[in-house]
Structures are given as C-alpha cells and as structure tokens.
GUSELO-663387 format. One record per residue (C-alpha): x, y, z negated. Coordinates in Angstrom, 2 decimals. Example, Ala and Ser with C-alpha at 12.3 -4.5 7.8 and 13.67 -1.06 7.14 Angstrom:
2
rec X:12.30; Y:-4.50; Z:-7.80
rec X:13.67; Y:-1.06; Z:-7.14
END
This chain:
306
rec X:49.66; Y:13.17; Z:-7.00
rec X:48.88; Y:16.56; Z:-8.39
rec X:47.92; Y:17.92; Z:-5.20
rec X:45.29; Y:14.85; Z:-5.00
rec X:43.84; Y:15.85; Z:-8.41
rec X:42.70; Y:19.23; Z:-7.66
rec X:41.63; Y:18.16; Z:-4.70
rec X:38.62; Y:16.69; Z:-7.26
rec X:38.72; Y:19.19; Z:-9.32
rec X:38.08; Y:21.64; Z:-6.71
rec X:35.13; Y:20.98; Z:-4.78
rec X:35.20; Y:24.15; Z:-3.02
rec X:37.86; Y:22.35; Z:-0.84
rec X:35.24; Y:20.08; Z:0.53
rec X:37.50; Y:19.98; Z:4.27
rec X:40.32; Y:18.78; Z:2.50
rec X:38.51; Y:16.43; Z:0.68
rec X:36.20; Y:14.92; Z:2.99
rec X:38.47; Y:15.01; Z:5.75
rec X:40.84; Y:12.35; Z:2.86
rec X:38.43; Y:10.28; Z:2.60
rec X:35.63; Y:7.88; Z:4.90
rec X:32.41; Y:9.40; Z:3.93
rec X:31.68; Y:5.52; Z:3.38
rec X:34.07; Y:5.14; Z:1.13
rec X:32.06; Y:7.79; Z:-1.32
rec X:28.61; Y:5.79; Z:-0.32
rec X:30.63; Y:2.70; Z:-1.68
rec X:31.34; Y:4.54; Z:-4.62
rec X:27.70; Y:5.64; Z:-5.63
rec X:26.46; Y:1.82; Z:-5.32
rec X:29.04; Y:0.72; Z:-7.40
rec X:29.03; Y:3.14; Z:-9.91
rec X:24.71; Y:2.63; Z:-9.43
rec X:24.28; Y:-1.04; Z:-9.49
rec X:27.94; Y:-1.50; Z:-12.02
rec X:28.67; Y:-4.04; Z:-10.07
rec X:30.92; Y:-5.06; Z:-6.48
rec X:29.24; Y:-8.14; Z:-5.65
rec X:25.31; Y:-6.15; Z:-5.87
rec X:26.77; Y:-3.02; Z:-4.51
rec X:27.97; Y:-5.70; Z:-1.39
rec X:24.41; Y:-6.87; Z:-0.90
rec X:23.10; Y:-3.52; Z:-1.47
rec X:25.04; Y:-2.41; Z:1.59
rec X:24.82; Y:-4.92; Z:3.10
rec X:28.71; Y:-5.60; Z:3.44
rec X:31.19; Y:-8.10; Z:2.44
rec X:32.53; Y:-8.02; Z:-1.38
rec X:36.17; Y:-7.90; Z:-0.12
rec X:35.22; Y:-5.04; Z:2.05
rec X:33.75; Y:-2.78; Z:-0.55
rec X:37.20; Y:-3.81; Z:-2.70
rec X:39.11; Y:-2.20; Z:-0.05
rec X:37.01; Y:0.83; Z:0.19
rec X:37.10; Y:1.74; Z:-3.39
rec X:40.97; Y:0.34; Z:-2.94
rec X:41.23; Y:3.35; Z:-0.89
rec X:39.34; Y:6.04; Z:-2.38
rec X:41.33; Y:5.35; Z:-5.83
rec X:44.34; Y:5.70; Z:-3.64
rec X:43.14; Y:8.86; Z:-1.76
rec X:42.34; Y:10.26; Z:-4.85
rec X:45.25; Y:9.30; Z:-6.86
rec X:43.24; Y:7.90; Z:-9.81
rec X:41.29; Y:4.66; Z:-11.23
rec X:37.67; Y:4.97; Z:-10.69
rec X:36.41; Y:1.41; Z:-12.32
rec X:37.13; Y:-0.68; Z:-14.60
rec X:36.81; Y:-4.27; Z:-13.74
rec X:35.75; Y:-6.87; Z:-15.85
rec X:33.71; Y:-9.95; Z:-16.19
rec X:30.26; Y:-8.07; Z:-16.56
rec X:30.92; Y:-5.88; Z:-13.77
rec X:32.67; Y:-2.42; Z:-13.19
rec X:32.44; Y:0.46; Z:-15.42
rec X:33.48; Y:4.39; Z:-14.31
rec X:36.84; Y:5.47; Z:-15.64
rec X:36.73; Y:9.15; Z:-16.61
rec X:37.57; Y:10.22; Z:-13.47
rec X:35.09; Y:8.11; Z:-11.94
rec X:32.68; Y:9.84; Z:-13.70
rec X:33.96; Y:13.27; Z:-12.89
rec X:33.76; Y:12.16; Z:-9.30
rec X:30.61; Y:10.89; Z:-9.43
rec X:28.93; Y:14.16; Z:-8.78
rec X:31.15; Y:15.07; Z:-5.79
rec X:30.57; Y:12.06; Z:-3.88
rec X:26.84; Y:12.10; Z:-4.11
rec X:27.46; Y:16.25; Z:-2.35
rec X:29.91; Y:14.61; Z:-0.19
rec X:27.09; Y:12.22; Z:0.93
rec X:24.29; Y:14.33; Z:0.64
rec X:26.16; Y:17.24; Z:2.74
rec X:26.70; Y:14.98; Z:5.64
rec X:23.33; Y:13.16; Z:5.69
rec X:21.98; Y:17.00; Z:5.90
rec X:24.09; Y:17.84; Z:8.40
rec X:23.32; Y:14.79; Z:10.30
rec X:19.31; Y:15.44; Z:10.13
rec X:19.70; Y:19.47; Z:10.37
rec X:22.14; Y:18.88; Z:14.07
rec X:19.69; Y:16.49; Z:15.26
rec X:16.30; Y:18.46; Z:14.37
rec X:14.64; Y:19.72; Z:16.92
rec X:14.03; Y:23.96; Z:17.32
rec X:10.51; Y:23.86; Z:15.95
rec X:11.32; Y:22.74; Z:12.80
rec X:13.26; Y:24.29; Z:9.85
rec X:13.27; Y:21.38; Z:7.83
rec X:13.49; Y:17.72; Z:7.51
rec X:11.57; Y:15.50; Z:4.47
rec X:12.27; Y:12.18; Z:4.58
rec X:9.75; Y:9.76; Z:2.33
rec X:10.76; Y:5.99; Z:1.09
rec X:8.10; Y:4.04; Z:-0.56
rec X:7.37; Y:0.40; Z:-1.27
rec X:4.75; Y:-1.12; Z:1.73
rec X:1.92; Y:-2.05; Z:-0.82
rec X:2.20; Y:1.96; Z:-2.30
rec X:1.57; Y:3.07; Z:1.62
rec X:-1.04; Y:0.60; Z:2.20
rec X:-4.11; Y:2.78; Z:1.15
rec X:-2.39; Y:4.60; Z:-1.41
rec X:-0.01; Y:7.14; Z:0.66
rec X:-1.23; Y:6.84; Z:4.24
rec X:-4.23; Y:9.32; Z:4.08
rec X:-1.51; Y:12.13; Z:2.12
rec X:1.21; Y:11.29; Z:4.64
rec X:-1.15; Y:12.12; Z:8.02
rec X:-1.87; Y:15.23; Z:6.47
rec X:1.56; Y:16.29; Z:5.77
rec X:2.37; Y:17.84; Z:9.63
rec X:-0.35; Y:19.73; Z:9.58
rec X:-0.07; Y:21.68; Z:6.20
rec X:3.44; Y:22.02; Z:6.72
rec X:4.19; Y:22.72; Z:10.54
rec X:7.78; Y:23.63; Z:10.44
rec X:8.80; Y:20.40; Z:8.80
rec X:9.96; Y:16.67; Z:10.59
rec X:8.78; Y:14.08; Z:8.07
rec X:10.44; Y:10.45; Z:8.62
rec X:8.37; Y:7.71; Z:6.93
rec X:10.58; Y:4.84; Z:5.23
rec X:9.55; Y:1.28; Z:3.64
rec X:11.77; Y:-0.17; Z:1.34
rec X:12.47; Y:-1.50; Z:-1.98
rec X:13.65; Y:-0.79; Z:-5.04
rec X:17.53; Y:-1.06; Z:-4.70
rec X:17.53; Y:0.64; Z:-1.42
rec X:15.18; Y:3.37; Z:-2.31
rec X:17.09; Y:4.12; Z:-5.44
rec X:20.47; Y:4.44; Z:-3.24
rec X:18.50; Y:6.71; Z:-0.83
rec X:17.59; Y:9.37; Z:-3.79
rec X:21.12; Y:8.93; Z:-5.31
rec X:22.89; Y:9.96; Z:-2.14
rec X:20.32; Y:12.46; Z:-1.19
rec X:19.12; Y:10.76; Z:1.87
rec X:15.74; Y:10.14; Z:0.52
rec X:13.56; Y:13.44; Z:-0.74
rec X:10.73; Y:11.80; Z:-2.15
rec X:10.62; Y:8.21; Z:-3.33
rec X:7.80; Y:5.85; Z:-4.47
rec X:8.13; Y:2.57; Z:-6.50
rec X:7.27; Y:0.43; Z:-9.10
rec X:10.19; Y:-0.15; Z:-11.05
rec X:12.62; Y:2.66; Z:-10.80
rec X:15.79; Y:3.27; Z:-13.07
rec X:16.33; Y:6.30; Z:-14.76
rec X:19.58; Y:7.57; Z:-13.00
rec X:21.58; Y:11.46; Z:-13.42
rec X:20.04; Y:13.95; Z:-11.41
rec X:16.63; Y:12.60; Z:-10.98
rec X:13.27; Y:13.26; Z:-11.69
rec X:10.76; Y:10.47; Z:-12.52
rec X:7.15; Y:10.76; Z:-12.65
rec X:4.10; Y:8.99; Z:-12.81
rec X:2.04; Y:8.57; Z:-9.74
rec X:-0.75; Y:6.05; Z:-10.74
rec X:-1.13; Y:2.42; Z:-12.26
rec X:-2.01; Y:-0.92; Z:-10.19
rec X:-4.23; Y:-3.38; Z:-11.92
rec X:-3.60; Y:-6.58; Z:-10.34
rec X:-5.87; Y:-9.19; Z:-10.61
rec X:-5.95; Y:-13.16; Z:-8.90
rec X:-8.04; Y:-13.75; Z:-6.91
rec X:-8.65; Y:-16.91; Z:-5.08
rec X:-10.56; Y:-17.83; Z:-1.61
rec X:-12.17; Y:-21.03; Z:-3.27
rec X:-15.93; Y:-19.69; Z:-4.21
rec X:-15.69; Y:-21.71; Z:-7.45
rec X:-13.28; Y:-19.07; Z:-8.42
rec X:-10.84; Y:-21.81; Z:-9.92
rec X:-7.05; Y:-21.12; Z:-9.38
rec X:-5.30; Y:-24.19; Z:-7.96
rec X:-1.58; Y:-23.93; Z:-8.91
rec X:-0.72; Y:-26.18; Z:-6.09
rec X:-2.06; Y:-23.10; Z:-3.88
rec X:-0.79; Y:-20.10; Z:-5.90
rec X:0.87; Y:-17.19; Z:-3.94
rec X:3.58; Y:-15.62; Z:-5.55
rec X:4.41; Y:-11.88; Z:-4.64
rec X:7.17; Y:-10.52; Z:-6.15
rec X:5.88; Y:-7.26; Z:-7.27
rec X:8.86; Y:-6.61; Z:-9.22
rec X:10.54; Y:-7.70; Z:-12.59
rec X:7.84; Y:-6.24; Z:-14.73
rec X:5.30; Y:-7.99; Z:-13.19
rec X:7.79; Y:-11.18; Z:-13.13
rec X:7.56; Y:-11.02; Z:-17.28
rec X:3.87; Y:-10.48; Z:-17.51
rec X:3.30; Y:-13.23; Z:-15.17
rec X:5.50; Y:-15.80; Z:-16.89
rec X:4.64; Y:-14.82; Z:-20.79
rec X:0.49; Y:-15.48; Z:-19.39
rec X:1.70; Y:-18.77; Z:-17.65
rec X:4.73; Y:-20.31; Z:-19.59
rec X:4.25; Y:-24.22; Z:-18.43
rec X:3.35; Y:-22.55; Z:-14.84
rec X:5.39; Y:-25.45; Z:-12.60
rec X:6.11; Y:-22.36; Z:-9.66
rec X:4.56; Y:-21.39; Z:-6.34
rec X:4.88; Y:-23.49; Z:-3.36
rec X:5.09; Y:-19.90; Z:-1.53
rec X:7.01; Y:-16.29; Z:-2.64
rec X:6.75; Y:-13.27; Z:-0.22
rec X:7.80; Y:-9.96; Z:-1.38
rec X:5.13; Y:-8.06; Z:0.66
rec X:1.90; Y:-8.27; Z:-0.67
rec X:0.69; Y:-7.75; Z:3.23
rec X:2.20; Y:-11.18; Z:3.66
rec X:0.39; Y:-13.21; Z:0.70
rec X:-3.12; Y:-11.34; Z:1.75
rec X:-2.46; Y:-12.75; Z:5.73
rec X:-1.63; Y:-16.24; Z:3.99
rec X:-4.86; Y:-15.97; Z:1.98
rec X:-6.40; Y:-15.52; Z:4.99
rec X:-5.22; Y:-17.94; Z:7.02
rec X:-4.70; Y:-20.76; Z:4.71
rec X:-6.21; Y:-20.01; Z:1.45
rec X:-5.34; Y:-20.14; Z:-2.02
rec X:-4.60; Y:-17.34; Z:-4.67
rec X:-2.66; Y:-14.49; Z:-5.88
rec X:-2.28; Y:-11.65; Z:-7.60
rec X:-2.84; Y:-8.31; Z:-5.90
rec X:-3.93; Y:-4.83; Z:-6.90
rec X:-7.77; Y:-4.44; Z:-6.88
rec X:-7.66; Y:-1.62; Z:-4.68
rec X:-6.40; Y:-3.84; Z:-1.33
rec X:-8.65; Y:-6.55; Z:-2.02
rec X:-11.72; Y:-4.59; Z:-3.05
rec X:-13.40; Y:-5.21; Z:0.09
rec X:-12.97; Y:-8.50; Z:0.56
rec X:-14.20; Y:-9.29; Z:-2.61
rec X:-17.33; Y:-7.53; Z:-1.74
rec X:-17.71; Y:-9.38; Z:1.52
rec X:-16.96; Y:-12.69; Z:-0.78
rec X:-14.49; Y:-13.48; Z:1.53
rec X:-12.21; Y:-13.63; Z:-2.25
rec X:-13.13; Y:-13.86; Z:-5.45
rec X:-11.41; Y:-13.19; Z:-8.94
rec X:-10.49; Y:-16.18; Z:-11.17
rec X:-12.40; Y:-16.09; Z:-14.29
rec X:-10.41; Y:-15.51; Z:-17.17
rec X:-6.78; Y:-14.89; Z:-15.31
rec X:-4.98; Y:-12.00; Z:-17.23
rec X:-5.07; Y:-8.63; Z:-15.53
rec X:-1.60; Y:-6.89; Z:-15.09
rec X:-0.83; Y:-3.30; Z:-15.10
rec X:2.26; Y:-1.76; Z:-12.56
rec X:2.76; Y:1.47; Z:-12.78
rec X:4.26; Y:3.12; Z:-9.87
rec X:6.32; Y:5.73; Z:-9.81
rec X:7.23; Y:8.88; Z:-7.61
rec X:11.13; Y:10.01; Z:-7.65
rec X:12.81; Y:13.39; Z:-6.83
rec X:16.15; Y:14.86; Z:-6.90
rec X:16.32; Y:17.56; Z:-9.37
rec X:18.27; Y:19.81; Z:-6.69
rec X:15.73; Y:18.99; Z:-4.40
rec X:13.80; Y:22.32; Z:-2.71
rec X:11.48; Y:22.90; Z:-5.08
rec X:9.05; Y:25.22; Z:-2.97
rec X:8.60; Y:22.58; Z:-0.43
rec X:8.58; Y:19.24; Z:-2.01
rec X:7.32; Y:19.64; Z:-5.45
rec X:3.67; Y:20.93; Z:-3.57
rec X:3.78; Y:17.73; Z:-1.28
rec X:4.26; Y:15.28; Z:-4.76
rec X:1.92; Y:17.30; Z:-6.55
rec X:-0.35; Y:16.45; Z:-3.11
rec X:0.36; Y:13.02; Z:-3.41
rec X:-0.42; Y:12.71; Z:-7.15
rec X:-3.76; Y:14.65; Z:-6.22
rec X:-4.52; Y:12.51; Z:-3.67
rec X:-4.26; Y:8.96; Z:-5.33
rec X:-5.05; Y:10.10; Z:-8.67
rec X:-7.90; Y:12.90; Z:-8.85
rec X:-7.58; Y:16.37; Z:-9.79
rec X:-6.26; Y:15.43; Z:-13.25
rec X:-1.87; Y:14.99; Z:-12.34
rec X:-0.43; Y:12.81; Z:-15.09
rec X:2.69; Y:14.91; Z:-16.59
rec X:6.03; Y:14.60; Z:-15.94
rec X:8.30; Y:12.33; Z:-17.98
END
C-alpha cells in the first residue's frame, strides 16, 4: 500500500506508474472528476456506466486510495483524487504527445491540433485556419468540430491546443478568453416577415441561448424541429421554409438577396464565443496563432484576457 502511494506522490516515476495503470483508466478519471458525474462521464466517452465503474474500480485499486465520493448528486474528488488530478491529465497529455510526435512526419517539428464548434468555423475561423501552414511551415495542424463537452475533455487532457466555443466552463489549468460575440437574430423565409411557431427551427446554440430564448417566449408551445448545427436549420430553411434564429453574419447574404428576412420585433440574442488554451501550452507558438485568430474575426482591437 505504501509503495502504491509514492507511486502518486512521485511523478518522476511516470514508468512505474503508467505502466500500473490503463492510460484509459486516467482519461476515465478526468471526465469524472470534469463532468462530477459517472453516468455524463459514460456518455461523454461514449461508454457504458458499469464500464467506467470498473475503470475507476481499478485505478482506486492500482493506486491504493478512494478517488470519489459517491452520492446522489454525483461524485466528488476525495483528497487524493484531487492530488491525482494533475498527474493523470500529464499521464494523458504525455501519451497523446507521444502518439502525434511518433506519427509526425520529418518536415514538421510540431503538431497543433484546433477543436471548434461548426457554426465558429463557418466564416468565422476558416479564412485564419488556411493561413496557418503557410506562416508556420514546420507545424501539422489537425482541424476538429465538436461541441462543448467533448472540446472541454480535449483541452483537459491536453489533446486539444486551441479550443473555440460558446459556452465553456472555467476548469484548473486553463485559459479563457474572449474571441467575439454572435448576435442572433430570426429570421423567417415568409416575405411578410411574420414568425409562424408551427414552422420555428430550433438550434440548440447552447444553454445560454436556451434561457434567453425561453425568458423572450415563455407560452412558446416548442419547435416541431431541433438540430444542433446551425448548417442544418439554414439547409431546412432552404428547403422547406420557416424560421430561426441564427447569427447575422451566416445569413447576411441571404437577407440581402431577400431570399430571408428578419421578423419584426423578435428579440436579438447575444453568444459570446470563446477561445480556450492550456496554460502549459507553448506559448511562442500558440499564443501568436490565437492572437491571429482574435485579429482576424475581431479587428485590430483584441478584447483582453479574462
């Protein structure tokens, strides 16, 4: 049992340790001790609940401590848990480097991989991302979409450099700032400009827009459709009509072709989105390429960090 405990205590052992231990076992451990709960950690990974039971089951055991505490809300990190908490995001983050840095090819000397949320790379990041290869020459970029929840896990195990999104949650050991503001406004295809509830897209653009939405249209009786990519509600639009709310900037054409117009009167809703680093991230090579990216959507004027 002792033996096990320095084993944590000792990081510097990191071939005793990760050889101990299933390097999923520690991924199991960061959406737990991330989401507080088994059952969203389960659907976060995308595995059974049982399944993550047994691999924190066997972690505690490897380790010879008590990680969580159970209970009806959800789990909860032990002290030891939270001690460990930092060594299994460098357990995951050393193999996930070692992963990308066996696999990269000669040329290159480093690997960035970028997460964002489709509607943020639709017209907001594409333009900055085409650029990237050739300002920076030695580097492989890999281009992710995603959500929320699997963005997050991304930046907490390090797989993830730079992520975009509109509702992140402040976590240890990263770096949040602000990257721009979406105004979404409805807009229908009917000329009259009148929104129909019968044909009223829903996208889920996250919870804060959830709460503006329903506080502007309490007796609201709920859409007929719900996508969670706004790409999906525009092609709907378009083949079917209706209306929905979507950020001026993707439908700013159309409604200058008329082929949309915005409802009279319907609130306008502001998302911020959000860019997310690591804070032991390389700061020579990705804090230019955010600053680029803030640049690029934003004007000259970057918004500060928070």
């Amino acid at each position: 049992m002792r033996k096990r405990i320095l084993i944590v205590d000792n990081i510097e052992n990191s071939d005793t340790l990760s050889s101990a231990m299933n390097i999923e076992q520690a991924r199991t451990f960061l959406a737990v001790a991330d989401t507080g709960s088994f059952v969203a950690a389960a659907e976060r990974l995308h595995v059974t609940q049982s399944t993550v039971s047994a691999r924190i089951g066997a972690l505690e055991e490897t380790l010879g401590a008590r990680l969580f505490v159970r209970n009806k809300s959800g789990a909860t990190l032990t002290n030891s848990g939270g001690r460990f908490l930092r060594y299994a995001g460098q357990l995951v983050r050393t193999m996930e480097r070692a992963r990308q840095d066996i696999g990269l090819p000669k040329q290159f000397r480093d690997r960035v991989v970028i997460g964002a949320r489709i509607g943020l790379w639709d017209g907001a990041m594409v333009d900055w991302f085409a650029e990237l290869p050739s300002v920076y020459p030695f580097v492989s970029f890999r281009a992710e979409i995603g959500f929320e929840p699997e963005l997050m896990q991304g930046l907490v195990e390090g797989r993830i450099d730079i992520g975009v999104m509109f509702t992140p949650q402040r976590r240890p050991n990263l770096t949040i700032r602000p990257l721009l503001t979406e105004h979404l406004v409805m807009v229908t295809s009917a000329p009259d400009g009148r929104m129909r509830p019968e044909a009223y897209i829903h996208v889920d653009w996250g919870p804060e827009f959830d709460n503006q939405f329903s506080a502007s249209f309490p007796e609201f009786p709920g859409p007929a459709i719900t996508v969670n990519i706004g790409w999906l509600g525009l092609q709907n639009l378009k083949r079917n009509g209706g209306c929905g709310y979507f950020p001026r900037r993707l439908v700013e054409r159309r409604l200058a072709e008329k082929t949309l117009f915005v409802v009279p009167d319907a609130p306008v809703f502001e998302l911020p989105a959000w860019v997310i680093v690591r804070e032991d991230r390389s700061e020579s090579l990705i804090d230019p390429m955010v600053s680029g990216l803030v640049q690029a959507v934003s004007g000259p004027t970057a918004p500060g960090e928070r």
